[in-house]
N, C-alpha and C positions, 0 to 999 in steps of 0.2 A: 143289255145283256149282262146277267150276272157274271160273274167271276166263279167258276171250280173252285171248288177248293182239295185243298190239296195234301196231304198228309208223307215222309218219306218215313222208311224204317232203314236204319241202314244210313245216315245223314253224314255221316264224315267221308262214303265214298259216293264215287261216279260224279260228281258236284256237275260237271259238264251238263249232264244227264237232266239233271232235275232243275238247274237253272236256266235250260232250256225250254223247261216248263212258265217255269216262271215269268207272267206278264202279268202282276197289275192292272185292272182297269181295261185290257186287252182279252180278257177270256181267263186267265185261270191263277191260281195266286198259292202258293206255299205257306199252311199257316199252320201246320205241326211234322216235328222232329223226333224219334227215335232212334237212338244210338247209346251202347254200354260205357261208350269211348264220351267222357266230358270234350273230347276237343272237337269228336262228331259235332254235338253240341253245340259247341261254339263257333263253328265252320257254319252251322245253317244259321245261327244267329247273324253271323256277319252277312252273310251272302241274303235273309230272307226278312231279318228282323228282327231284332231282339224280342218283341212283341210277341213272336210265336208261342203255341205250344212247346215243350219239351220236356222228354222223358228218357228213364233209363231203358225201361218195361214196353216194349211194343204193343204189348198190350192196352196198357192203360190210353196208347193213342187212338187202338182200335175201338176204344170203347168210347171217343168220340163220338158224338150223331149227326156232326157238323160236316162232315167228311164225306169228298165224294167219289174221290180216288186214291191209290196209294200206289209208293213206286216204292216196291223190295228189292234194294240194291246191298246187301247183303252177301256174305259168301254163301257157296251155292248148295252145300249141304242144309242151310235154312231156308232155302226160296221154298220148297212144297212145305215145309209147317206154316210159315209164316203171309202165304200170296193165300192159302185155303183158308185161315183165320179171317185175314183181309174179306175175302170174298162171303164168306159166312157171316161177316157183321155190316155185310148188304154195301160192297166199296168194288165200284172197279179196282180192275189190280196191271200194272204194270211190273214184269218181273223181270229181272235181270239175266240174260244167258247164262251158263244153260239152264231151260228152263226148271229141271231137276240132275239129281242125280243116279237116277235110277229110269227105270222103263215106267214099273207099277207109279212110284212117284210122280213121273209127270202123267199118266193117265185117272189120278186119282184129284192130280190139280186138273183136269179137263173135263172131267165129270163132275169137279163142283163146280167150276162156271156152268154148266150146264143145267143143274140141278139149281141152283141158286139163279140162276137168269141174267148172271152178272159178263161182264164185258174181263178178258183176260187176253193179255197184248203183254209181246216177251222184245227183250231188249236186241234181236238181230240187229246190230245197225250196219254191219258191213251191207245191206240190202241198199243202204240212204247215202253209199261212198261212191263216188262221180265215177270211176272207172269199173266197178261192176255194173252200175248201173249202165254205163256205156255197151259192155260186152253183153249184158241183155240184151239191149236195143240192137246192135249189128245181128244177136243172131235171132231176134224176133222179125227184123226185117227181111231175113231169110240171107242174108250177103254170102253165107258159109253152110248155104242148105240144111239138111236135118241134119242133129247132134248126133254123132255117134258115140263121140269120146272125153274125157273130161282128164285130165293130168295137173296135179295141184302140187305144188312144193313149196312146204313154208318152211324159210330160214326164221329161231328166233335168237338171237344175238342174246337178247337180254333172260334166255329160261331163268339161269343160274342167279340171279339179281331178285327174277321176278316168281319163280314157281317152285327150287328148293331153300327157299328161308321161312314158308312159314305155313300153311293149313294145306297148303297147290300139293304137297310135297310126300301127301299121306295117302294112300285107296281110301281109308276110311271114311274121307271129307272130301274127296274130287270123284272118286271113281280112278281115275288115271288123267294123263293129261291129251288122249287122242281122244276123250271126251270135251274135258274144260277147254282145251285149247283148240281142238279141231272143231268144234258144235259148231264155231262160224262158216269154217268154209266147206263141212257138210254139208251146211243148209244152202251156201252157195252153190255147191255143186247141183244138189237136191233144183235148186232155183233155175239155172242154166240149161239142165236138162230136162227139165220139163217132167220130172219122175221122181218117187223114192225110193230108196236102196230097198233091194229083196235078201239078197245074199252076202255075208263078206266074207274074207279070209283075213288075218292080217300076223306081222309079226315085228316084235318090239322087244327093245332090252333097256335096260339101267346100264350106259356105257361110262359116261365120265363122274356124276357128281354124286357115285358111290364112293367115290376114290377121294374126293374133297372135303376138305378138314371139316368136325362136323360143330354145330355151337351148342353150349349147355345151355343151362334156363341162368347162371350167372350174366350169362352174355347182355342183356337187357332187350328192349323193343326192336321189334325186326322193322327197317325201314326200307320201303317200298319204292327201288326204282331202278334206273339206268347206271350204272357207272363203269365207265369206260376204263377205268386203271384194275378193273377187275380183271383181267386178261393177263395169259391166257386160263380158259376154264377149271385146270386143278391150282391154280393157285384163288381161287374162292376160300374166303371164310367168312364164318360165323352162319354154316347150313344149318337146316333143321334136325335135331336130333334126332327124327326118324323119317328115311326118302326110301319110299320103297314104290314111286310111281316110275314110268319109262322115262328117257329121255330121248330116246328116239325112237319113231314109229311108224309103220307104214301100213294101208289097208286096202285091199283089191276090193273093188264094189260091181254088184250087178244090180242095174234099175229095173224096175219094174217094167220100164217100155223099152228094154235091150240096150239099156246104155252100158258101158263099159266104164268105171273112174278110178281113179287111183289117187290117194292121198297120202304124200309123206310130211311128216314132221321130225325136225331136230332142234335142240336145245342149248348146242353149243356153236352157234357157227359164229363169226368174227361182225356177221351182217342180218339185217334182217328186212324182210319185205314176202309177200306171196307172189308165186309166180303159177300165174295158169296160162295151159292150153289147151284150145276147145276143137278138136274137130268134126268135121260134119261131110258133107256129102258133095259140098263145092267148094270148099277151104278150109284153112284153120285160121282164129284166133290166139294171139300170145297177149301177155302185158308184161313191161320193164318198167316196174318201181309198184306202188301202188297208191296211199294215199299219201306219202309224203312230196318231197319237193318237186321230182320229177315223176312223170308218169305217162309213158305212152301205150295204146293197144295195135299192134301191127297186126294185119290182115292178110293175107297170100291166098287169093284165088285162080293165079295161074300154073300151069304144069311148070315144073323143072326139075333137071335132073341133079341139080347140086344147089347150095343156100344162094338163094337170092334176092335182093332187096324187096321188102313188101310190100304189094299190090294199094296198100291206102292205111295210113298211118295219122291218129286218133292223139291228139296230145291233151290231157286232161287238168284243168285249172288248178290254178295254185291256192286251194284253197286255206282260210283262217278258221281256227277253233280245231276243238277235239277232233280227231278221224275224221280230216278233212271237212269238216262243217255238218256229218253226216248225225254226229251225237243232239244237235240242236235239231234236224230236220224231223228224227225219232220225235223227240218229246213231244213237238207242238203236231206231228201226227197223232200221238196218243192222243194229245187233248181233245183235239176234232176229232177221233174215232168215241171218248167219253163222250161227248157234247149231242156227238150228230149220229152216228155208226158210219155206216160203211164199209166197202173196202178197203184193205192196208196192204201196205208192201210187206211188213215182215206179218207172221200167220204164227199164230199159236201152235195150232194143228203140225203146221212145217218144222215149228222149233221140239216138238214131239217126237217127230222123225229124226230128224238129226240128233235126237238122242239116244231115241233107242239103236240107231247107227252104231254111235261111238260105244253104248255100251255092248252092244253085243263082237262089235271088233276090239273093244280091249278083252273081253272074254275068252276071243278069240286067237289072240296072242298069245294071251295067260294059256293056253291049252294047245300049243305047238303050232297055230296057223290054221285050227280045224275049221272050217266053214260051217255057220253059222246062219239061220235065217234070222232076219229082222221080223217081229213081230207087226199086225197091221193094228191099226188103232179101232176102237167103238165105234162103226160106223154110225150110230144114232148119235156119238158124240162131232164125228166129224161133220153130219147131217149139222149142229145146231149151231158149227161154228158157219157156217152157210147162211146162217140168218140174218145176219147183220148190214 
């Protein structure tokens, strides 16, 4: 069996991602780079081979004919230019959540795989993390009857670190961040409940890191990450010189088969982890932690009339690597979905949905909490993602 080959654009991020692709000799092999960034560059030379291709111009990699996939791991205002060129020069395409940044964008990326006959698989990997994966399995087993309700709270400790210093930080380039940062557990919700959103309401503001010192273009390269002595949230510096996305958000959902969900997000909290609770018609589900160190999903299917310890409790492994080991499981799924097709845990089609979610409740924000339908997809496009 040949080896894939393999092309990224985008080569200085997600490394987890794409060298989880990468097996030599085992099915699929990384042999061109794009990135504007020299250190991109140099990141896939260490990690794939000096020997690769490599270029400034995504282009010029596309115009490869060696090529038999591409992973656009890029920011997300480029995934739809960049995953429809991919696919037009005849290349599966692996793209990065969220799949766009707009509605028409991502159904103009779905109707070129369609059109083109090419395979497109989006980066959900919260689908491939051991504790959602668990909460699927108790509620496909039925342990908590049919889903009625879906309650989602994501603390992110690090917003301020990670989403106002640099592109996260603009509408122009995210939409907002109850798109960028919510598409995941949208589509989790979306997954869980067995539906996609029909209706939303939602309502959000810019509460702290308007207030936080902002940085000039003096400042130098924004670097990208956790730090702890940044606390608390107004003593931030070096922002982006223009935040005009939310920092905090929240959005009432109705599914299309009567689910009920609710999704909040905040930016500044001291901790950070998601918390869901699912219930259904013979119990609920919670989870405490998620894919870090510790992680359990507690279960209550007995009557009580005040908190009580829960009915069967779910401790979920310690696992190694990115997001829980769940960033490696993605890749080498992509590659057997190139290879062979089939079904896949994450769905193109789903990461569609979850976005036009998020954009019509940031809309929906933006315009006093007015309720909003979610748009439904090309049904001949959702027909061809059925094909495979």
């Amino acid at each position: 069996m040949d080896d894939l080959r393999l092309g990224i654009i985008g080569s200085g991020s997600r490394l987890s991602i794409t060298a989880g692709a990468h097996q030599p000799g085992k099915g699929a092999r990384v042999v061109a780079a794009a990135d504007i960034n020299p250190a991109g560059l140099a990141v896939a030379q260490k990690h794939f081979g000096s020997d690769i291709f490599t270029t400034s111009d995504y282009r010029a990699l596309l115009a490869r004919k060696d090529l038999d996939a591409v992973f656009v791991v890029t920011p997300d205002y480029l995934h739809e230019e960049q995953s429809i060129a991919a696919m037009e020069a005849g290349n599966a395409v692996y793209c990065e959540k969220p799949l766009a940044i707009t509605v028409a964008g991502c159904d103009r990326m779905l109707a070129t795989a369609q059109r083109t006959k090419q395979k497109l698989f989006v980066g959900h990997n919260m689908r491939y993390m051991d504790f959602t994966r668990a909460m699927k399995d108790i509620i496909d087993r039925g342990d908590i009857g049919e889903v009625k309700a879906v309650w989602v709270r994501h603390f992110i400790s690090y917003g301020g670190d990670a989403y106002f210093k640099d592109w996260h930080s603009e509408q122009k380039y995210s939409t907002g961040l109850l798109l960028q940062k919510g598409a995941h557990d949208i589509d989790i919700i979306h997954w869980l409940a067995g539906s996609y959103t029909k209706r939303v309401s939602a309502f959000g503001s810019l509460s702290v890191y308007d207030q936080a010192a902002k940085r000039t273009a003096a400042d130098g390269p924004y670097v990208r990450g956790f730090f702890a002595e940044n606390w608390p949230p107004l003593s931030q510096t070096g922002m982006s010189p223009v935040v005009n996305v939310e920092d905090q958000s929240n959005v009432n959902m109705m599914l299309a088969n009567g689910v009920l969900a609710t999704y909040m997000q905040c930016h500044f909290t001291p901790d950070a982890y998601r918390n869901y609770t699912v219930i259904g018609t013979k119990g609920r589900l919670e989870n405490f932690g998620d894919y870090g160190e510790e992680c359990t999903i507690n279960v209550w299917t007995r009557r009580n009339d005040r908190y009580c310890r829960p009915d069967a409790v779910y401790h979920m492994p310690k696992n190694q690597g990115d997001h829980g080991g769940a960033d490696t499981r993605i890749a080498r799924e992509f590659v057997s979905f190139v290879r062979s097709g089939g079904a896949t845990v994450a769905s193109a089609v789903a990461a569609r949905y979850s976005v036009a979610t998020g954009c019509q409740a940031t809309a929906s924000l933006r315009n006093g909490g007015a309720p909003l339908d979610v748009p439904d997809a090309d049904p001949s496009v959702e027909a061809y993602f059925k094909t495979f």
